[in-house]
N, C-alpha and C positions, 0 to 999 in steps of 0.2 A: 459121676458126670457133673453133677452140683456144686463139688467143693471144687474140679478143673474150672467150673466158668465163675465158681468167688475166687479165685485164685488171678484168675486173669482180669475182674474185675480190678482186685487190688493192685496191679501191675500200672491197671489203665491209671487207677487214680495217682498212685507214684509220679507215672509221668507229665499227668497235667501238674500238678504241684511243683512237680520243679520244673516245669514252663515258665508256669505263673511268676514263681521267686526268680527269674532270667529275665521275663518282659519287666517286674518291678523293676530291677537292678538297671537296666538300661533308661526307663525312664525318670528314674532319682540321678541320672547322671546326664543326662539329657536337661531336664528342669534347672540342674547344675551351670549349665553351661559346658562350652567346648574344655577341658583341660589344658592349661598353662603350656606352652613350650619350653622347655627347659632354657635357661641362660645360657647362650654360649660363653665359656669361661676363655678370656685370651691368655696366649702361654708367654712366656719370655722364653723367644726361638732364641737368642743369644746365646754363644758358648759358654758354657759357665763349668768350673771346675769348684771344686773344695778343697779344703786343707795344703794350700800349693805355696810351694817356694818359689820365688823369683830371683834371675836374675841379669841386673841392668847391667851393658857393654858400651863403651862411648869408644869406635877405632878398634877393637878388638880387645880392649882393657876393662877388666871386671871393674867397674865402678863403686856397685852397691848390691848387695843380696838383703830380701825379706820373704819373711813369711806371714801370709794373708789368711784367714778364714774363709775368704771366699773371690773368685775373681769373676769378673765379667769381659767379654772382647764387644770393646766400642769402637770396631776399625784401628782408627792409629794407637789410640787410648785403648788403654787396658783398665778398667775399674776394678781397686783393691779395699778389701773390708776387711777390719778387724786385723791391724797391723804389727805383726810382733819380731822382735830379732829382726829386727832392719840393722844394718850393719853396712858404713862409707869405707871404701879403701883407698890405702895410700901405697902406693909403688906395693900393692900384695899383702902389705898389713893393714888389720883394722884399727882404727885410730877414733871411728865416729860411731855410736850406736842410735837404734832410735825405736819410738815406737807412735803409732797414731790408731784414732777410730776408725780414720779409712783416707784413702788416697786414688788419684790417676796417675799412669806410668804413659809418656809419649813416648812409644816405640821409637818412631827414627829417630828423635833427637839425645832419647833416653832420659831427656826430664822428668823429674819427678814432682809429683805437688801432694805434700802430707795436709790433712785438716781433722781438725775435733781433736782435742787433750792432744798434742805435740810432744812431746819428752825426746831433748837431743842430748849425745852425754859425750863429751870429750875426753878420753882419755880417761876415763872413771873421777875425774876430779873437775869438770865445768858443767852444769844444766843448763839446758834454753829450755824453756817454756813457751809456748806460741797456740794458738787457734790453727793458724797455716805456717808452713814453711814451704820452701819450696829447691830444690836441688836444681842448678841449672848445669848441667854437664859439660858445655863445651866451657864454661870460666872457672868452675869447679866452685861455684859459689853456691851459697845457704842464704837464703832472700826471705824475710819474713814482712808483710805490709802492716802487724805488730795488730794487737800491743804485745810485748817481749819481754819476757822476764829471764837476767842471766844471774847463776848465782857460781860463787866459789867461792872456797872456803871461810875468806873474811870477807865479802858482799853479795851487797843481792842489789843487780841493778835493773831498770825498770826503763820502758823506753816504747816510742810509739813504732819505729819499727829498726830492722838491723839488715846489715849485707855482713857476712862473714867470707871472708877467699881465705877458703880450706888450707890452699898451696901455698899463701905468703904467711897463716898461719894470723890475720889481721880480724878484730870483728867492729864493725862500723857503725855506733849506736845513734840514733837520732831522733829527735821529737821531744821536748822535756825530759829529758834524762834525769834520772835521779836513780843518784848509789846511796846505797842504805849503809851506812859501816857497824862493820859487827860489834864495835867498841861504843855506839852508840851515835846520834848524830845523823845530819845527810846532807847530802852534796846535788845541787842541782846544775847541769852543764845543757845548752843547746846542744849539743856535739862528743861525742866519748868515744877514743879508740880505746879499743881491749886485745894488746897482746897476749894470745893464748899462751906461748913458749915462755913467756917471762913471766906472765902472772900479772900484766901491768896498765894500771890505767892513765888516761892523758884526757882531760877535758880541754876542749875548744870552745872560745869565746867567753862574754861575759858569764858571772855563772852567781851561787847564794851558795852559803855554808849554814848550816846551823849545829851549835855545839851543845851538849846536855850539860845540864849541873855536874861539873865533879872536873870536867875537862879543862883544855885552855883559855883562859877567858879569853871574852870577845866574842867572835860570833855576827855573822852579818854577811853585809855582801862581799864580794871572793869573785876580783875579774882577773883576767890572767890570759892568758893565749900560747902555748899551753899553759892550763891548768888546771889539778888535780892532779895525784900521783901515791904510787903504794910505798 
């Protein structure tokens, strides 16, 4: 009978003890203050896909196909990131390649506007370099607000910005121009066309030449209308 009521004794004491350690706990959390509400985190409800190919229709004619790292739907705009194998077509072949850090695509009108490290390649044999470029669909034009760097095989020409029409095959340099030649030397024109199918350049208006040691003598100003030429 002795050891039943130290038996129950021990039981009692059990349980005030973990009272005690329960009323402690609530009042070091009380002393605490109320606890924090968690941050609501906001989401980006936007449609977003991964690893997606695109591609741009102007009239039911494939324009342009790329692939993005990642897309977003901003209503008419489509936000593209991480832009690789962009690819312009001409009558079904591809003639224009490209790539960018990221871009918007306008849905209805199917413009395109590339920006961040630009790399446009014609035919495997002409680079644009640009910040932005921009595709305008219905003129079939490549619009850059520069600065522009073109290069091929014997120049590298520099320029504050450029319109190129794909379809006359014409590219429209302007702002200080200056062609670098690969023999040495450079040519500065307000004005340069670049025929891509020939290979050929035309400065407009007055313009400067400068020639290295070893070249033609002379050297100096060079006004012409056109002038320059490969």
């Amino acid at each position: 009978m002795g050891s039943m009521q130290a038996r129950n004794r021990r039981w009692v004491m059990v349980l005030l003890l973990a009272a005690a350690g329960a009323a402690g706990i609530w009042l070091a959390r009380r002393a605490g203050g109320p606890a924090e509400a968690p941050v609501p985190v906001v989401e980006d409800t936007r449609p977003q896909l991964t690893s997606t190919r695109v591609v741009g229709r102007h009239q039911g004619d494939r324009q342009f196909e790329l692939e993005a790292g990642a897309i977003a739907d901003e209503g008419d705009w489509i936000r593209l990131d991480a832009i690789e194998h962009g690819v312009l077509y001409r009558e079904g072949e591809t003639y224009v390649t490209f790539t960018a850090r990221e871009g918007r695509w306008h849905r209805p009108s199917n413009d395109l506007v590339l920006t961040g490290d630009v790399v446009l390649v014609y035919e495997g044999r002409i680079r644009v370099f640009s910040d932005r470029l921009e595709w305008r669909a219905e003129n079939e034009l490549v619009v850059s607000p520069g600065p522009v760097v073109l290069e091929t095989e014997d120049d590298v020409v520099r320029a504050a910005a450029m319109e190129a029409d794909l379809g006359q095959e014409v590219v429209r340099l302007q702002g200080d121009v200056r062609i670098e030649r690969a023999g040495g030397g450079y040519i500065m024109m307000p004005e340069v066309l670049y025929y891509l199918e020939e290979e050929r350049l035309e400065g407009y208006g007055p313009g400067q030449a400068l020639l290295l040691p070893g070249g033609p003598a002379g050297g100096g100003p060079a006004d012409g209308d056109p002038a320059a030429g490969r």
